[in-house]
N, C-alpha and C positions, 0 to 999 in steps of 0.2 A: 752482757757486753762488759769488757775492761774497762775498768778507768782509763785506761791510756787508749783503747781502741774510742772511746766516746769522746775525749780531748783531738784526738786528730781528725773525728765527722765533725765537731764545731770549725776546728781550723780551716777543715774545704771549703765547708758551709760561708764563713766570713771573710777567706781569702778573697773573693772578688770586691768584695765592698770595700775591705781595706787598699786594695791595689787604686781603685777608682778614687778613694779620697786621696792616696797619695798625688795619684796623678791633678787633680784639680787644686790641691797646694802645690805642687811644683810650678817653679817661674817661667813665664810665657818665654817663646824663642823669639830674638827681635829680629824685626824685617831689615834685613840687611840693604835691600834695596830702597824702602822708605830712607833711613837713616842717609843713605848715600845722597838720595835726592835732594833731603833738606838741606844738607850740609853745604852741596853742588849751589844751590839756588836760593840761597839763603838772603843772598845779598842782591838779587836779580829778580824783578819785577816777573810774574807769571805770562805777563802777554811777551814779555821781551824774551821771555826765557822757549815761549812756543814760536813765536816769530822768526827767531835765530836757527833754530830747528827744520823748520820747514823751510827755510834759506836752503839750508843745506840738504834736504831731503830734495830739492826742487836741482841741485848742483847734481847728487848723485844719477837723479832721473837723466838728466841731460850726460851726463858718463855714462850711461846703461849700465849701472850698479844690479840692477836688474840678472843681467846678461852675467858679470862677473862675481856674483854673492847674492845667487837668490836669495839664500836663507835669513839673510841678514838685513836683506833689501825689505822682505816680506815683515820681518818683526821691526822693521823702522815705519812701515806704510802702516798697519796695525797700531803703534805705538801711538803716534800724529792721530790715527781714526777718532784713538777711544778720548785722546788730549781735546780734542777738536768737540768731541761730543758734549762731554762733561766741564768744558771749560769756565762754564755761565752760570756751574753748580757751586756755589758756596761750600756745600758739605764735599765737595767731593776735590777738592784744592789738591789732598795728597795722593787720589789716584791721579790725579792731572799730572801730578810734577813726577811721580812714579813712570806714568806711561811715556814723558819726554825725556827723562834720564835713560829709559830703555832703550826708544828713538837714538839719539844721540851715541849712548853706547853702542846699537847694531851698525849706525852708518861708520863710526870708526874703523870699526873692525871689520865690515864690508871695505875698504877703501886700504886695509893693510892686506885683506883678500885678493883684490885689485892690481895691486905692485908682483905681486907672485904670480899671479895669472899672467899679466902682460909682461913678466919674465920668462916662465918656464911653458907659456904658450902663444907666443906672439905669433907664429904664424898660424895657427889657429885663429885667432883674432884678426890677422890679416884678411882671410880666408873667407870669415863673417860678414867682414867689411864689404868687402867685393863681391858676395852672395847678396847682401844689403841694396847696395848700387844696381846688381842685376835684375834686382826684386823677384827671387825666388822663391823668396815666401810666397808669394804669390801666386807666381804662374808654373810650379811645383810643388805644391802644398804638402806632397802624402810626403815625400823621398826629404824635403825640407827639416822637417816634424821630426820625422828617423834619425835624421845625423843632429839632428838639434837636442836631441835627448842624451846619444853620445856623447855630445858634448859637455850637456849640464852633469853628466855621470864625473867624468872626469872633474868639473871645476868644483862640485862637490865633495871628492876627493882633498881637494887643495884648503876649500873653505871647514871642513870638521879636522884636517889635521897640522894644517899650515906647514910651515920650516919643518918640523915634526918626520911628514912623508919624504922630505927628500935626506933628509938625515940617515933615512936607514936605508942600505944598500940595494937590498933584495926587492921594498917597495919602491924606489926612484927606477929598478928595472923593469918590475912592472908595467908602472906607470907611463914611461919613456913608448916601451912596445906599446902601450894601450893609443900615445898620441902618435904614434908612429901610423896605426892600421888608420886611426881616424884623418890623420891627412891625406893620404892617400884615399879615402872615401872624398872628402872636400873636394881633395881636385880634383879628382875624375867627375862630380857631380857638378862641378863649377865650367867644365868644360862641355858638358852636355848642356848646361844651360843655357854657356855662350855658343854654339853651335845653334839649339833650337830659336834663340832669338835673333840672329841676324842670318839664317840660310831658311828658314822655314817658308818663306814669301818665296822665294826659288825656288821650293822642293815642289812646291803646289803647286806652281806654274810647268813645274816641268812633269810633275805627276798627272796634269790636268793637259798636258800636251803630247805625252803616252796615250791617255784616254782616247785620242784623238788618232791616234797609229802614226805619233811620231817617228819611229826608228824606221817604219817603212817607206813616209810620206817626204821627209823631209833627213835622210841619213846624216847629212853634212854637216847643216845646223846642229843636228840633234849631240853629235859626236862634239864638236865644239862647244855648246854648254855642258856638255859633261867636262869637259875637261876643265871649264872655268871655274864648275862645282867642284872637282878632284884639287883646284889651287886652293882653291877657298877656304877649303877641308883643311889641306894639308899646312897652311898659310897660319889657320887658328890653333893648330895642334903644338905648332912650334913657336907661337904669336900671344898666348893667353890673354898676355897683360897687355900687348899694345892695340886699347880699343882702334886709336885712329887707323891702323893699318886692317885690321879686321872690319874697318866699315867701308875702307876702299876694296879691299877683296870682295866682302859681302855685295858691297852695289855692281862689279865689274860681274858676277854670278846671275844678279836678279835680272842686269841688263839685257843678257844672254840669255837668261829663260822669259822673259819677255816678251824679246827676238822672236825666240824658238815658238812660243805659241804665236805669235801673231802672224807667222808663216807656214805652221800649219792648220790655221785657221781659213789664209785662203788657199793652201793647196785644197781642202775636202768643197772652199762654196767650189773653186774650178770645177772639182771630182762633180759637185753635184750639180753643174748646171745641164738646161738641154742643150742641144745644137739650136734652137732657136734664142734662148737667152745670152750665146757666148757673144753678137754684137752688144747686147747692152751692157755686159760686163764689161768688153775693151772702151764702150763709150765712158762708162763712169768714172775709167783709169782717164783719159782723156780728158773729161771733165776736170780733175784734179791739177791736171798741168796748166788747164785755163785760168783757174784761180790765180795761180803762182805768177803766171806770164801776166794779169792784169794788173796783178801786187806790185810785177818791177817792171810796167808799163814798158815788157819787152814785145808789144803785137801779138798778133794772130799768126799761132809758128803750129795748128793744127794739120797743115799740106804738108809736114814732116812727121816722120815716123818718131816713136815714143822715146828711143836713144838718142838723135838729132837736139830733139825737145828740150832731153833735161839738159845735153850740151852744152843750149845755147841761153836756158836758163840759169846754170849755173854763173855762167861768162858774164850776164847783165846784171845778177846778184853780187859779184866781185867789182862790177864797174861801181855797182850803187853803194860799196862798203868803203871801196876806193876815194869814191868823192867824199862823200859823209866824214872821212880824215882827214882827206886835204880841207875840206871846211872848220872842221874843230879846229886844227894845225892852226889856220889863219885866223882865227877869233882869238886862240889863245897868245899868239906873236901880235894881235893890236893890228889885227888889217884895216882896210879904211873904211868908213862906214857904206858907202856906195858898194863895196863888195861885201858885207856883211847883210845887206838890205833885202838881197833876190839871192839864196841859197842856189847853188846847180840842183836842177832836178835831173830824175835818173832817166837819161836817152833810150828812146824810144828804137835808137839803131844800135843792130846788132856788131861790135867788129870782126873786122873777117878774120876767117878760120885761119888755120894753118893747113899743110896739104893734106899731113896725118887727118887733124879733124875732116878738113873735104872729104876724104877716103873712107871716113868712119859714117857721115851720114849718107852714101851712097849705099852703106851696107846693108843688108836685111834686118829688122826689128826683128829682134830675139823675143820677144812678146810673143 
């Protein structure tokens, strides 16, 4: 072997050992992030310096910092973990003030994340909100979850590139289309949500009144809750935001399917009784009116038939609302105590009809 070939096998031979001592005299690289910390906190008590932190970590939670900078959210609740841990450690002071410098820098810049989100997607966050109120995390879990991942796709977008994304043309048109489909998903999902919470008690009653062969038992009814269900519908469609008017649509539906089943509940007992049980059925109808006539101590009005009845019940129900005002009326104008002492009770006589009415309880009980 050459001299020169035996000179360059030492030199392979030794190059690694020489490279390794270089490297172990070469100057450590300084943590840029310790350095910040101490300098930050230098003059600031360690418990006052975690205190102040988690002030403000406790400010962002109540923002849903969460919702608008995970990522930032997540390395601020991480930072506080490990401060929190190690706080009591003596030796461990500059990971402490290291992990709150982190804290405190992620909640900044989650919070300047924040200003852009609630710019360039507020109705998004609208959207959220009233998803929030409707509690469809909840009571739509799977479809919730789906749009809620779209969503954090995009505000992830916003949080790795900031001003940055909408700077450039081509990504702000992206971007724009991207929240374009996602509202459009929001509101059609925020609309089905408010549909299944204030019309689903009507859908069940009137599905449960189908069961029952409403469209054949009861046509009339049946056609008339549909149609209150069709307003109802069509009332939320063009109504979203305004709950109050959506909870009078919604009860003026429920009331009608209600209705609808509690009539054809007794058209099927009618359907099902024998010929021997149809007097004690008209007796029970009967019975209910005696209640009422003994409540407005109108007599014994059972030698009339069941239209006469309510007639004349309604008539003595009116007398007793009648009096009942003119009595408040005179307590409130300072009547005299002798006429305050014995209230009018509600008479036991009926007044007479007019000829119409005469005419109407000569008629046959449509019963």
């Amino acid at each position: 072997m050459s001299k020169k070939c035996t000179a360059l096998f030492w030199l392979i031979l030794i190059l690694p050992a020489l490279t390794g001592c270089e490297a172990l005299l070469a100057p450590l690289k300084k943590d840029t992030t310790e350095e910040a910390a101490l300098e930050k906190y230098k003059d600031v008590p360690m418990r006052e310096a975690l205190n102040q932190t988690q002030k403000e970590f406790a400010n962002a939670k109540e923002q849903a910092l969460h919702f608008y900078s995970p990522t930032n959210y997540r390395t601020a609740q991480s930072g506080l973990k490990i401060a929190r841990a190690y706080f009591r450690d003596p030796d461990k002071k500059i990971q402490v003030l290291k992990s709150i410098y982190k804290a405190d820098a992620a909640l900044k810049e989650g919070f300047e994340v924040k200003e852009i989100v609630d710019r360039e997607m507020s109705e998004v966050v609208a959207l959220r909100v009233s998803l929030a109120q409707l509690n469809a995390r909840s009571t739509h879990s799977r479809e919730y979850r789906g749009l809620a991942v779209s969503t954090t796709s995009l505000i992830e977008q916003i949080e790795k590139n900031k001003e940055k994304l909408f700077a450039d043309p081509s990504s702000r048109a992206r971007f724009e289309e991207d929240k374009k489909e996602l509202i459009a998903s929001l509101q059609d999902f925020r609309l089905r949500v408010v549909k299944d919470k204030y019309l689903r008690k009507g859908e069940d009653l009137v599905a449960g009144a189908e069961s029952y062969g409403a469209k054949k038992v009861a046509p009339i009814t049946y056609a008339a809750t549909m149609k209150s269900m069709n307003e109802a519908v069509t009332y939320i469609e063009n109504n979203v935001d305004n709950q109050e008017g959506i909870q009078t649509a919604s009860d003026s539906f429920e009331f009608s399917a209600q209705r609808l089943m509690n009539i054809v509940r007794e058209i099927n007992l009618i359907l099902s009784l024998k010929e021997t049980m149809y007097e004690e059925y008209v007796l029970r109808q009967e019975t209910r009116l005696v209640v009422i006539a003994d409540a407005l101590n109108a007599g014994d009005l059972r030698n009339k038939n069941f239209s006469t009845q309510t007639s004349k019940l309604a008539t003595a129900a009116k007398t007793v609302v009648k009096q009942k005002q003119e009595y408040a009326l005179a307590i409130a104008e300072g009547a005299s105590s002798n006429a305050l002492a014995v209230p009018p009770q509600a008479t036991s006589e009926i007044p007479n009809k007019s000829s119409q009415q005469v005419k109407q309880e000569d008629g046959p009980d449509p019963l």
